[in-house]
MIVOFI-271091 format. One record per residue (C-alpha): x, y, z; residue in one letter. Coordinates in steps of 0.02 Angstrom, whole numbers, padded with zeros to 5 digits, always signed. Example, Ala and Ser with C-alpha at 12.3 -4.5 7.8 and 13.67 -1.06 7.14 Angstrom:
<atoms>
+00615-00225+00390A+00684-00053+00357S
</atoms>
This chain:
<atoms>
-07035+10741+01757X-07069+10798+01578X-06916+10874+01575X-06804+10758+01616X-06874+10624+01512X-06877+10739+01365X-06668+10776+01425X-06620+10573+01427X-06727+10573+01249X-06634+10673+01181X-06468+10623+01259X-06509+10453+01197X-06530+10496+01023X-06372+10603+01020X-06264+10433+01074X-06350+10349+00959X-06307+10470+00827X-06136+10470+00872X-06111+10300+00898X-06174+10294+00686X-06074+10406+00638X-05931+10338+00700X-05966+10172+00631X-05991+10234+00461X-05815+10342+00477X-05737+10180+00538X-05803+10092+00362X-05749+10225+00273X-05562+10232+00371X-05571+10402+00398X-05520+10496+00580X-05646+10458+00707X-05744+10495+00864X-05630+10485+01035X-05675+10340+01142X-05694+10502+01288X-05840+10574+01195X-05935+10437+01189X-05891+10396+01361X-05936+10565+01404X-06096+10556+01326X-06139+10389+01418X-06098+10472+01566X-06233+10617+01564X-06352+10491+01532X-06342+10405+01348X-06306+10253+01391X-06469+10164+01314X-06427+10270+01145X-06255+10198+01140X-06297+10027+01192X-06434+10010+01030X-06303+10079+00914X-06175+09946+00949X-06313+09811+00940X-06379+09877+00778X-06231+09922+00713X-06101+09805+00784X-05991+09924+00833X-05877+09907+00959X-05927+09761+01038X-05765+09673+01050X-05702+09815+01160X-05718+09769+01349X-05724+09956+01382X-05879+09994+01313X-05970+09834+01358X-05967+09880+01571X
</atoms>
C-alpha cells in the first residue's frame, strides 16, 4: 500500500511539474510540451498533479481535451 501511494505521489508531482513548465515555456513562446505527454502522464496516474497545475496556473483550461 506504501508503495503505491508513494508511486501516484510521485506521479502527481511529476504532472504537476510538467504542467509548470509548460506554462512558463508558453509565457515565454518558446517550443513546448506535446499535449500526448501530458496525456500520457495522466494516464499512469497524474491526473490530480495535472488538474492543480491548470487551476493554479490557468493553464489550459479553455481546452475541452484536458478538462474530461
Amino acid at each position: 500500500m506504501k508503495v503505491l501511494l508513494l508511486y501516484f505521489f510521485i506521479v502527481n508531482n511529476i504532472a504537476f511539474i510538467l504542467a509548470a513548465y509548460d506554462k512558463y515555456l508558453a509565457v515565454k513562446h518558446k517550443r513546448r510540451i506535446t499535449e500526448n505527454t501530458l496525456f500520457s502522464i495522466t494516464a499512469i496516474g497524474g491526473c490530480v498533479g495535472l488538474l492543480l497545475a491548470m487551476l493554479l496556473f490557468r493553464h489550459k483550461t479553455i481546452k475541452s481535451s484536458f478538462l474530461f
